[in-house]
ZANU-889203 format. One record per residue (C-alpha): y, x, z; residue in one letter. Coordinates in steps of 0.05 Angstrom, whole numbers, padded with zeros to 5 digits, always signed. Each point is the difference from the previous one (the first is absolute). Last residue first. Layout:
<nodes>
YXZA/...
</nodes>
This chain:
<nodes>
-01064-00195-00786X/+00080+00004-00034X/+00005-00014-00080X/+00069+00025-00012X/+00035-00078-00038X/+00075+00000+00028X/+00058+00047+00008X/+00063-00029+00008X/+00058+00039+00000X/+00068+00013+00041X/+00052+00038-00024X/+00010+00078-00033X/-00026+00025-00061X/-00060-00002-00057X/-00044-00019+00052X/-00060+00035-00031X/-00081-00017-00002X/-00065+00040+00022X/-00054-00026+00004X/-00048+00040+00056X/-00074+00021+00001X/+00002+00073-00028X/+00051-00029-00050X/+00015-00061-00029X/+00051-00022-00053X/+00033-00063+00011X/+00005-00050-00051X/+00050-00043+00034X/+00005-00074-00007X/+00082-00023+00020X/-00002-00051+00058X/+00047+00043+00038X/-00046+00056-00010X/-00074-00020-00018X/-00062+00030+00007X/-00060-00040-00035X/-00061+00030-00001X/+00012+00040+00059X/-00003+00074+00020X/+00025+00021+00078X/+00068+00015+00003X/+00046+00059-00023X/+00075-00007-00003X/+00049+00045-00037X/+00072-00007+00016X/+00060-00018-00037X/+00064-00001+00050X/+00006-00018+00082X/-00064-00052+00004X/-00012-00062+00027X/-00080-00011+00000X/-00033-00071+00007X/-00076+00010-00016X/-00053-00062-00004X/-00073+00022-00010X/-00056-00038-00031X/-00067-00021+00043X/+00017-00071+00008X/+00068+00008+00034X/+00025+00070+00017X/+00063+00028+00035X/+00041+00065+00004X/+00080+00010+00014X/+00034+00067-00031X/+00062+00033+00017X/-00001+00065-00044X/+00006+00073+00004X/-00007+00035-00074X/-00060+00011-00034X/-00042-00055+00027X/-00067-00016+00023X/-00041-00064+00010X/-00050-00040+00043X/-00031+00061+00039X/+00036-00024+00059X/+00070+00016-00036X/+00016+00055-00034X/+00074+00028-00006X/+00040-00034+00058X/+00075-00017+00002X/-00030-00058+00041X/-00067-00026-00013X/-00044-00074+00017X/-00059-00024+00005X/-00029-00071-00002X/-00062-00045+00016X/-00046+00069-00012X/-00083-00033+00024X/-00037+00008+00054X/+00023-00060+00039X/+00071+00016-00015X/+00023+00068-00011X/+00078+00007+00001X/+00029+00068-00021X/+00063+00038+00013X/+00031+00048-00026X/+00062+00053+00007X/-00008+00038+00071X/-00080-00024+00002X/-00024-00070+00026X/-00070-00038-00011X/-00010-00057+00016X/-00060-00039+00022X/-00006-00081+00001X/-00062-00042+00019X/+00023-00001+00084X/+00061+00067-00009X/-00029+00066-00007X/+00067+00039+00001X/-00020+00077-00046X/+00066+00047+00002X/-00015+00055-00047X/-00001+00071-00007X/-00073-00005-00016X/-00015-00047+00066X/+00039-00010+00050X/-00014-00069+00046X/+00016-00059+00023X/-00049-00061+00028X/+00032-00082+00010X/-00037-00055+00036X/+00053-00040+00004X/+00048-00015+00063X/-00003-00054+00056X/+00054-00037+00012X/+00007-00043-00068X/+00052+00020-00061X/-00023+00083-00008X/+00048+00042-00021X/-00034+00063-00016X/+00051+00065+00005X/-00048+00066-00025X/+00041+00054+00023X/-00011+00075-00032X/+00039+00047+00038X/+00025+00078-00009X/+00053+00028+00035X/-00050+00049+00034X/+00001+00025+00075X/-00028-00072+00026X/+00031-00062+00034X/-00018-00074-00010X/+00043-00044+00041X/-00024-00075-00002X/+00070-00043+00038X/-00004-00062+00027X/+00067-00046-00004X/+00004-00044+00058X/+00057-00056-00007X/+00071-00019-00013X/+00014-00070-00027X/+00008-00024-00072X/+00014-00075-00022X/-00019-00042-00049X/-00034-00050+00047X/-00072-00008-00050X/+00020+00077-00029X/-00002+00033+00059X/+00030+00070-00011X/-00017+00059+00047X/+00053+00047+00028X/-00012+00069+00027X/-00028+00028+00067X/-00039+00069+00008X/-00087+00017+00019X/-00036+00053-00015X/-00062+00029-00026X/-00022+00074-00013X/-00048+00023-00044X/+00002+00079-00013X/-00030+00022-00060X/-00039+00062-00008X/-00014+00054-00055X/-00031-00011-00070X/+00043-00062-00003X/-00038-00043+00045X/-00039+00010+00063X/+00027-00034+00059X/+00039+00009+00059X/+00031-00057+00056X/+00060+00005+00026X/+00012-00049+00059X/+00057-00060-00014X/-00056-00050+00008X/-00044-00047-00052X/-00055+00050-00007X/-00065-00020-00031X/-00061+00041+00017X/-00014+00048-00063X/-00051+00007-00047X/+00016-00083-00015X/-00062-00033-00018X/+00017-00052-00059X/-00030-00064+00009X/+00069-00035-00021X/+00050+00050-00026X/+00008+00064-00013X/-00040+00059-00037X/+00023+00065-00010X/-00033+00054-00041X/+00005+00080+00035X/+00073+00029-00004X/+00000+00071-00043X/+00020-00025-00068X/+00065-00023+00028X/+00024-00062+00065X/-00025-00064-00014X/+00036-00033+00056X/-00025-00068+00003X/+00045-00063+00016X/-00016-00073+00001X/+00060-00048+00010X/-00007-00064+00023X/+00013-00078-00007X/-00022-00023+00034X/-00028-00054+00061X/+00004+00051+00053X/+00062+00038-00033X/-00030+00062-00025X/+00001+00078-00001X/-00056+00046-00030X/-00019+00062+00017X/-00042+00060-00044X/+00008+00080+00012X/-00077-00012+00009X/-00010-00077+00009X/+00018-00066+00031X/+00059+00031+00045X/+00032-00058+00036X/+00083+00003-00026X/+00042-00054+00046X/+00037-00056-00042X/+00080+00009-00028X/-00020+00052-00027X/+00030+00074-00022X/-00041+00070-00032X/+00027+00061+00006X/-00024+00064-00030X/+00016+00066+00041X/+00009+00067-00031X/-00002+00062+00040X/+00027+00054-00046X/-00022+00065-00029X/+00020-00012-00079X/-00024-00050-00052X/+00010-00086-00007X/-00037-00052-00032X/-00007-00073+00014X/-00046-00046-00035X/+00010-00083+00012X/-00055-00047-00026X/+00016-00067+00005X/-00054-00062-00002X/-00019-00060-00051X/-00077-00018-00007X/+00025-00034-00035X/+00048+00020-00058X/+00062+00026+00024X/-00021+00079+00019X/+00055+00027+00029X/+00026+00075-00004X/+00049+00037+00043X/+00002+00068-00015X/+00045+00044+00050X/+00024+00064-00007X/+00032+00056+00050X/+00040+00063-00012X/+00014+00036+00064X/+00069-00003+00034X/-00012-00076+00028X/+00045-00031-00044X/-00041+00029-00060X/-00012-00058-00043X/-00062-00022-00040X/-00012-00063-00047X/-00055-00038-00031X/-00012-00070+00004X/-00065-00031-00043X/-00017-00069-00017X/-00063-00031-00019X/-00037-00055-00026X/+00050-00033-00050X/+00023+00069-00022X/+00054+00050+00036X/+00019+00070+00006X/+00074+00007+00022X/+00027+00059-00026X/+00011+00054+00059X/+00051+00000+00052X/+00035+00060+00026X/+00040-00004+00074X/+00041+00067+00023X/-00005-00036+00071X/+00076+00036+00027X/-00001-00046+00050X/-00054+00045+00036X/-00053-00024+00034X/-00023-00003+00071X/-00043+00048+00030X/-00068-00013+00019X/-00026+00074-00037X/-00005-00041-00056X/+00002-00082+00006X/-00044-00037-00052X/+00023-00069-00012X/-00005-00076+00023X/+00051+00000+00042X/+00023-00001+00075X/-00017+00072+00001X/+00055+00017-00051X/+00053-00017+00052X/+00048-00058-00014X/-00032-00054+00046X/-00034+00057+00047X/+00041+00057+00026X/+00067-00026-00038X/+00012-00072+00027X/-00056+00021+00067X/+00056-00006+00047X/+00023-00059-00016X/+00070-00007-00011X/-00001-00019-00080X/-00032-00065+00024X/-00061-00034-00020X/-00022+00064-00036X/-00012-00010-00082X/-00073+00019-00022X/-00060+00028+00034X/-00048-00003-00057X/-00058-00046-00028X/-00055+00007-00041X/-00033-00072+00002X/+00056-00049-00002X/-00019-00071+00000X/+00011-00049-00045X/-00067+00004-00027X/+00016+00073-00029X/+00048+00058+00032X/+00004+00071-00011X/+00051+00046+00020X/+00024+00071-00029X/+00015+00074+00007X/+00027+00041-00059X/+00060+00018+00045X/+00014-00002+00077X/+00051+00008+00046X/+00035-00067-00001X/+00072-00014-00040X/+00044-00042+00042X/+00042+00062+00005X/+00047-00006+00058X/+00077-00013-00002X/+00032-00010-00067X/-00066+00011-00030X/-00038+00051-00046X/-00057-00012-00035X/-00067+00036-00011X/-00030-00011-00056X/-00059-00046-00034X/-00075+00016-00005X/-00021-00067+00048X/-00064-00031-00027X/-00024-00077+00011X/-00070-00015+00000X/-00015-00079-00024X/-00077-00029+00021X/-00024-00070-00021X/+00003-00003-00084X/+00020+00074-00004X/+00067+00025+00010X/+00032+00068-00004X/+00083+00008+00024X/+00035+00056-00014X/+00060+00017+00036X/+00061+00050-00010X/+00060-00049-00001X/+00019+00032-00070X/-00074+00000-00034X/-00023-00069+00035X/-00064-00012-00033X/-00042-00052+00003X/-00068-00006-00021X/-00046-00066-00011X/+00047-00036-00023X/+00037-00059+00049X/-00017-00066-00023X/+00062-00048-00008X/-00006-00053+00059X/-00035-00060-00031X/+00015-00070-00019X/+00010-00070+00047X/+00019+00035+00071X/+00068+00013-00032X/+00006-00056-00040X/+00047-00045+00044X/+00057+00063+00023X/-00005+00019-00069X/+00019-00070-00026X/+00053-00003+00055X/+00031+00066-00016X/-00006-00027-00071X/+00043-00061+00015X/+00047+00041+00042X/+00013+00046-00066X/+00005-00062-00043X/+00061-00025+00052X/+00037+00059+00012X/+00026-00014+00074X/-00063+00037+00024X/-00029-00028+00059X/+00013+00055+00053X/-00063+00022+00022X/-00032-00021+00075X/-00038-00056-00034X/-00036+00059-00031X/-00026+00033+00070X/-00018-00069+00030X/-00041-00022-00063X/-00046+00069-00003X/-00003+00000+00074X/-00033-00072-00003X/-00045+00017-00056X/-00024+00065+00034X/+00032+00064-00031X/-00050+00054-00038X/-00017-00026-00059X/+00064-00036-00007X/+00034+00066-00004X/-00029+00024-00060X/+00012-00076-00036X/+00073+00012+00024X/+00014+00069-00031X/-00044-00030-00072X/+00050-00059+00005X/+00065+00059-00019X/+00073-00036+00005X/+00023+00079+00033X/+00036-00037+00055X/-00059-00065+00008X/-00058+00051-00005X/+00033+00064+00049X/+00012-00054+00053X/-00087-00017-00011X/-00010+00083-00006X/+00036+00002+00066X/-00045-00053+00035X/-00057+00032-00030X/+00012+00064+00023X/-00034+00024+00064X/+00008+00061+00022X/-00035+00049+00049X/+00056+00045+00037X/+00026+00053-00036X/+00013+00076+00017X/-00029+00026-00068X/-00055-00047-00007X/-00030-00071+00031X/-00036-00025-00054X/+00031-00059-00029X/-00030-00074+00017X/-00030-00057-00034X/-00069+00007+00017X/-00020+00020-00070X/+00044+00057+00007X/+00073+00004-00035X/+00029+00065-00018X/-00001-00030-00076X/+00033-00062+00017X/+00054+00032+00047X/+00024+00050-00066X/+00003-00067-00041X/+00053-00017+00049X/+00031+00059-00006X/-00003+00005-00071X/+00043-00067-00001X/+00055+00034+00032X/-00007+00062-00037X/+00011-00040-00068X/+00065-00020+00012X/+00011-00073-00016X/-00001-00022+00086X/+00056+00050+00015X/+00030-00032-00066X/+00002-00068+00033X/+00044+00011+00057X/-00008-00034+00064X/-00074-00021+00010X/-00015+00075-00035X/+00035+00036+00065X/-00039-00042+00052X/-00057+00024-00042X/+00017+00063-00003X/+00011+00005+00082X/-00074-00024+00004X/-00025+00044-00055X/+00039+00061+00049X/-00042-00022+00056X/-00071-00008-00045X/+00009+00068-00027X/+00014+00023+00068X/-00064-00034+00030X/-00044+00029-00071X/+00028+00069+00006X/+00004+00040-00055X/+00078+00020+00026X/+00029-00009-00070X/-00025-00065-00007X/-00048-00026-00048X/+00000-00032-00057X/-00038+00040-00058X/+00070+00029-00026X/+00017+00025+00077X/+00063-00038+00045X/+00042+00043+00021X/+00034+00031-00062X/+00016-00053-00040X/-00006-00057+00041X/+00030+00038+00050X/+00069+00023-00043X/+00000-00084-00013X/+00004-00019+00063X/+00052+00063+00019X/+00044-00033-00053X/-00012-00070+00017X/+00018+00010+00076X/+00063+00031-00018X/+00030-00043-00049X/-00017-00058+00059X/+00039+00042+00048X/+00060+00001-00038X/+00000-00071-00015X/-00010-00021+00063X/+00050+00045+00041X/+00048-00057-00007X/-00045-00054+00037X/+00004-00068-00033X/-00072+00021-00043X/-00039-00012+00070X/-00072-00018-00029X/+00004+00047-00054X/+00029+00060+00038X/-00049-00004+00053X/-00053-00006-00045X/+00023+00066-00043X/+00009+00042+00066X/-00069-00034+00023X/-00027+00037-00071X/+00029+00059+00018X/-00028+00016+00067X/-00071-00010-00023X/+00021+00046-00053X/+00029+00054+00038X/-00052+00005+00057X/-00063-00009-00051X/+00001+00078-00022X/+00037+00031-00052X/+00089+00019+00009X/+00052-00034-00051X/+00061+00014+00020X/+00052-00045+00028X/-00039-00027+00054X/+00030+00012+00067X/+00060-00029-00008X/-00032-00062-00022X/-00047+00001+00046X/+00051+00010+00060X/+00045-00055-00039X/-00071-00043-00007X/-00008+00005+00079X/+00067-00014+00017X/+00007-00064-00041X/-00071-00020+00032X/+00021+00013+00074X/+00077-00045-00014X/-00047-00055-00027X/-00040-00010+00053X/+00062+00016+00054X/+00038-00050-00034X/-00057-00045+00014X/+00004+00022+00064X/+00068-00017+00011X/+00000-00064-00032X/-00053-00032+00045X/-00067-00019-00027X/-00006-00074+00003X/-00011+00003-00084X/+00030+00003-00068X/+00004+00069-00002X/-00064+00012+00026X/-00042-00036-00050X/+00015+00043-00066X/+00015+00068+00051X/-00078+00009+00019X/-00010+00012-00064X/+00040+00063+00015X/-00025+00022+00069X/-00071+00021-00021X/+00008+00045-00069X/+00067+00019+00023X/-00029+00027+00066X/-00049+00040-00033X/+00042+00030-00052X/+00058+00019+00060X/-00052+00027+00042X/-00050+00038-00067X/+00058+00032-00024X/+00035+00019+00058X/+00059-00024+00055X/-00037-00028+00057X/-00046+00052+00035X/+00045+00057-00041X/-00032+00055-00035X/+00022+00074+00017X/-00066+00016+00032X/-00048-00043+00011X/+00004-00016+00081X/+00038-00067+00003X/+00067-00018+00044X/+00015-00066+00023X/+00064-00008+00015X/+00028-00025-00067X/-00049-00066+00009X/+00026-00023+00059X/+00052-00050-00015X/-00033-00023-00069X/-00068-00005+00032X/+00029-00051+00053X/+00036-00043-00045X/-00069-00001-00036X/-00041-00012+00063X/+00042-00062+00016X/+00007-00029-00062X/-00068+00008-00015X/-00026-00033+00070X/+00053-00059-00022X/-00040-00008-00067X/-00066-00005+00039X/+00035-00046+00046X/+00019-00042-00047X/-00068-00029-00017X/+00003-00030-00070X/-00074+00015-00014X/-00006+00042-00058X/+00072+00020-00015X/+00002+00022+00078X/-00060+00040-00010X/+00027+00040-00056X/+00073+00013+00034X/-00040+00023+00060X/-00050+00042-00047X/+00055+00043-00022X/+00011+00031+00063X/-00076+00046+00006X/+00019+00020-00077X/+00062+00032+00033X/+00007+00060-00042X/+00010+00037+00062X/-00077+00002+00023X/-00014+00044-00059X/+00053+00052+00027X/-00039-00008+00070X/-00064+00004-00036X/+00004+00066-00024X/+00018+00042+00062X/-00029-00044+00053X/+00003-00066+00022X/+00030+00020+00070X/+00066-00025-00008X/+00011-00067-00067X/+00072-00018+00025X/-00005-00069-00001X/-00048-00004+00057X/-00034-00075-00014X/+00017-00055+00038X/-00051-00066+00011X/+00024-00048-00050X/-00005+00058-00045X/-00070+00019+00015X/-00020-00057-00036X/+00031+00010-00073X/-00063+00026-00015X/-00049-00045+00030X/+00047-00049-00038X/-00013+00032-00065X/-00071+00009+00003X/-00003-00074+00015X/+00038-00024-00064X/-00059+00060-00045X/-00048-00046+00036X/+00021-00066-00034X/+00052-00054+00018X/+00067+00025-00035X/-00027+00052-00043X/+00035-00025-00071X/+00057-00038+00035X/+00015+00059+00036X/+00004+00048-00061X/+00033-00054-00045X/+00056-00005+00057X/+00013+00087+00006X/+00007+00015-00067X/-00023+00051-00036X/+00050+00041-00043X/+00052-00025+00030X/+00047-00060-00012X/+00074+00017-00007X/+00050-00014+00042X/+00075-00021-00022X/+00009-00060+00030X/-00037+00020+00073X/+00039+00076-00013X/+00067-00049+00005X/-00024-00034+00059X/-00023+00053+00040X/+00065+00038-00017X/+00034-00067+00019X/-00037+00006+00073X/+00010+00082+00005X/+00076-00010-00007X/+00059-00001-00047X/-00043-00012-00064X/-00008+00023-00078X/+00022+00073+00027X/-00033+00040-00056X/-00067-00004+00027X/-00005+00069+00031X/+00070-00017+00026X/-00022-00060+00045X/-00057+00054+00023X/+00052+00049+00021X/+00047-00048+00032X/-00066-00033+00032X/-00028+00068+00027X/-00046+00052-00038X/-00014+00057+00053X/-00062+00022-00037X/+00008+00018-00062X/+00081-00004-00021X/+00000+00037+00067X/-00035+00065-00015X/-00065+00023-00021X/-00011+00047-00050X/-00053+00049+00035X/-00023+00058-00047X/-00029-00027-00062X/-00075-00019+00010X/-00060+00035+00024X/+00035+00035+00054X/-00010+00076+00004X/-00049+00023+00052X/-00040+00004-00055X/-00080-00032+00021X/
</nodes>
């Protein structure tokens, strides 16, 4: 952390925070000679906001999202230190945007009650005399006066403004409302003249241009509205990625500064036209799990979009956004989060809001391919029809105040049935706790291989290979040297079932290299270097350590005899593997866990499989597995190859191949950048190449760089492209050309 503020040095003064009546009469142009013909002037002149406060309550008036609100606004009627001591570093600035306050204007919309608006007239006026006192711990950033305070407090007390000013709240703290959100978008507007990255300057921004919309009388307005579009439309640009995401790769922050963009888009139409806006949205879809939620990476927490994608389907005019979301949003939350909108004062646009709103549930979400890949926001995402892994190889980024960025690279999660399967430690539930950086952010709250335990660098030095990818399998390859050795990882998965993930690691020098392994359910060992962890009714995750050439066969699974006692315990435990020995060692950490029936995420154990050795290298066989109990699955090196004996089904798996063998016979095999391929073909020059054969005849896809010679077994009728080939044959092989680079079709090789 810089001991230098985050933000400009401190630009506070009176026009800020010492706004009286003369001053706030004057910040209107003097319409009025006092605080009650100011009200009524700004009353005349007020414009709605983005989301209104009375189609909110009507919508949840009488259902459970009413009582959350009231449970809320509670503590109010009881007192509630305005001053925020003893939270802690974080939380007391977080406590200052006065979400806790907002809830007594809510609550008294819902029911009518006065004395939850009384309770907020009380704590406010309080706030606003104490506020200036209290004194927080960041260096040079202000409790009150900040980008997130005076965003945050914008974002709550401004719809608030719509019913208050035409209600028992007395003058002077309604002048005291409005005299707080004038100061906060001068600071910001003082603040912000250049553009800077990160979500602190455009959350702020786009409350600068909704404060300036919904209170046009004030003579600063038109200033601060040019302002707010400019740095909008600098972060659309350059903080918001071409493949959606944000420039902080985080799926919470992504989700924040969506929010704000939204609010943005509901004023001015051409924030909704640009095309990053609707990326982001589509940039949600394809982070999405079957269970609805986000994985919980890069300092987030776990999130749920479907109400956001639904607000992102009636700004952006998109049913497919709204047909997502409806998978995931009960009927009556579907119906209480719409009738929360705005009805659009454009007739035909309202009537096909309406018509999306009624067919939603009536035709299908879009289906999602069966790779992803998010080049600029650095994931990659591999699905099969049950199981999705996603891959972090993105950067390091910087932050106004703390990296959000974790210390990890190449690693990944896995989830399938809803469920996640491979899980990490993700986002802390504070930024006090004590374990923020040890554990939450620390490589050993991930899914990665830690060298020498020490944390890596932010200077990752991240290469990604070509994607390789057919119907039945996809392959990741990448390597980094964040850890000050060069390290690769292969992430391969198998789609067709039996469907599984193979991840390789490799890494030289004299280190101690440690494998971690995170899930949400307690690993039992169920074989050598084997242990699988599952909910009690699944699903599961099987996982075998192959290890090289030198580890004996592994077999897990029911009736398998593990050669070791299982140890579920934080006690180090040695095996054989690797040509040397592995350490085993299990432990146990906290990190949120979605539940998909409540949609909500709540902290938890998170048990962690270390597997330690001298040598960077690992083989590990991931089997999802959808009921408690896990397959009968055997591993083991044979040739230079990777042999998984799977029920009927073996593969086999070298660096660039891989070959299904089903019941005896080849189902499929495929090459990458190879030359020969399972004695099925050879080439001159490095191809991609996918095998089959039906009734005896084999079926060849091969992408090559420029003309290349093939050989294949002889057939009486080879064909390329549909084109008949008299190939001439040769000590057992036809050989044909590919007179230059694409993708061909080679048909008719008789295969035995």
């Amino acid at each position: 952390m810089s001991t230098a503020g985050p933000e400009k040095p401190r630009h506070i003064d009176g026009r800020i925070n010492r706004i009286g009546t003369e001053d706030l009469l004057k910040a209107f142009g003097s319409p009025a000679d006092d605080l009650a013909g100011l009200r009524a002037f700004v009353g005349g002149q007020l414009r709605r906001p983005a989301w209104p406060l009375p189609e909110w309550a009507d919508a949840i008036r009488s259902t459970p999202a009413a009582d959350d609100v009231l449970a809320a606004a509670a503590p109010l009627l009881e007192g509630v230190d305005v001053t925020g001591l003893g939270r802690g570093r974080s939380q007391l600035y977080g406590f200052h945007y006065l979400g806790w306050l907002a809830p007594g204007v809510q609550a008294w919309q819902l029911t009518g009650d006065e004395r939850y608006l009384q309770a907020f007239e009380r704590h406010f006026d309080e706030w606003v005399e104490r506020r200036d006192s209290v004194i927080g711990e960041w260096p040079g950033l202000d409790v009150i006066w900040y980008s997130l305070g005076t965003w945050a407090r914008c974002r709550s007390l401004l719809p608030t403004l719509e019913v208050l000013t035409n209600s028992p709240l007395s003058d002077c703290v309604w002048g005291r409302l409005v005299a707080t959100l004038v100061g906060g978008a001068r600071w910001a507007y003082d603040e912000h003249d250049v553009f800077r990255h990160g979500n602190w300057q455009l959350v702020c921004a786009t409350e600068l241009l909704h404060l300036s919309t919904v209170l046009p009388s004030l003579v600063e307005s038109a200033a601060w509205a040019e302002r707010a579009h400019q740095r909008i439309e600098e972060h659309l640009a350059l903080d918001i990625y071409p493949d959606g995401g944000h420039y902080e790769r985080s799926p919470g922050y992504h989700g924040m500064v969506l929010d704000a963009l939204q609010t943005a888009a509901r004023i001015d139409p051409a924030v909704a036209a640009h095309p990053r806006f609707a990326a982001m949205h589509t940039w949600l879809c394809e982070l999405v799990s079957s269970g609805g939620w986000l994985p919980h990476l890069q300092d987030s927490g776990v999130v749920w979009p479907a109400a956001s994608l639904l607000r992102g389907s009636y700004l952006l005019d998109d049913p497919a956004l709204a047909r997502v979301a409806a998978q995931w949003l009960p009927d009556s939350q579907f119906a209480t989060e719409a009738a929360a909108y705005p009805a659009w004062t454009d007739e035909e646009r309202q009537a096909r809001w309406m018509h999306t709103l009624s067919t939603a549930r009536e035709q299908a979400a879009p289906e999602l391919p069966a790779t992803t890949v998010l080049p600029e926001s650095g994931y990659t995402i591999l699905r099969s029809d049950e199981v999705r892994a996603v891959i972090n190889h993105g950067p390091h980024i910087e932050h106004e105040l703390e990296s959000h960025s974790h210390r990890a690279v190449l690693d990944l999660v896995l989830d399938g049935w809803q469920q996640p399967l491979l899980w990490e430690a993700g986002g802390p539930p504070s930024y006090d706790d004590p374990e923020y950086l040890t554990w939450y952010q620390s490589g050993r709250g991930h899914n990665t291989v830690l060298v020498d335990d020490r944390e890596l660098s932010t200077d990752r030095g991240v290469t990604v290979e070509p994607l390789i990818e057919t119907d039945q399998l996809a392959v990741f390859s990448g390597r980094h040297r964040g850890n000050g050795v060069r390290q690769a990882r292969t992430v391969a998965m198998v789609r067709e079932e039996p469907a599984y993930v193979v991840v390789t690691d490799s890494a030289a020098g004299p280190h101690t290299f440690r494998a971690c392994w995170h899930a949400l359910h307690p690993w039992r060992q169920v074989g050598p270097l084997a242990y699988d962890a599952a909910a009690p009714d699944g699903p599961g995750l099987l996982l075998i350590e192959a290890g090289d050439a030198a580890t004996p066969s592994a077999e897990a699974g029911i009736g398998a005899t593990p050669s070791v006692e299982a140890r579920i315990d934080a006690t180090p435990s040695v095996e054989p593997g690797n040509g040397a020995t592995t350490s085993v060692e299990t432990s146990e950490g906290v990190a949120r866990r979605p539940f998909p029936d409540r949609r909500v995420a709540e902290y938890g154990p998170l048990h962690t499989l270390s597997l330690g050795r001298s040598s960077g290298d690992f083989t590990t066989v991931l089997v999802p597995h959808a009921g408690s109990e896990p397959p009968s699955v055997s591993v083991a090196q044979a040739d230079g190859e990777l042999v998984v004996e799977y029920g009927n089904t073996v593969d086999r798996v070298s660096s660039s191949s891989w070959t299904r063998i089903r019941s005896g016979k080849l189902s499929w095999a495929t090459g990458w950048r190879v030359l020969e391929l399972a004695g099925l073909m050879k080439t001159s020059e490095p191809v991609d190449v996918l095998a089959a054969v039906t009734d005896g005849l084999l079926r060849l896809e091969i992408t090559c760089p420029g003309r290349c010679a093939v050989w294949v077994p002889p057939g009486a009728g080879i064909r390329v492209d549909g084109i008949a080939i008299d190939a001439e044959v040769d000590e057992g092989w036809a050989r044909l050309t590919l007179p230059y680079a694409g993708r061909w079709l080679v048909e008719g090789a008789q295969h035995d």
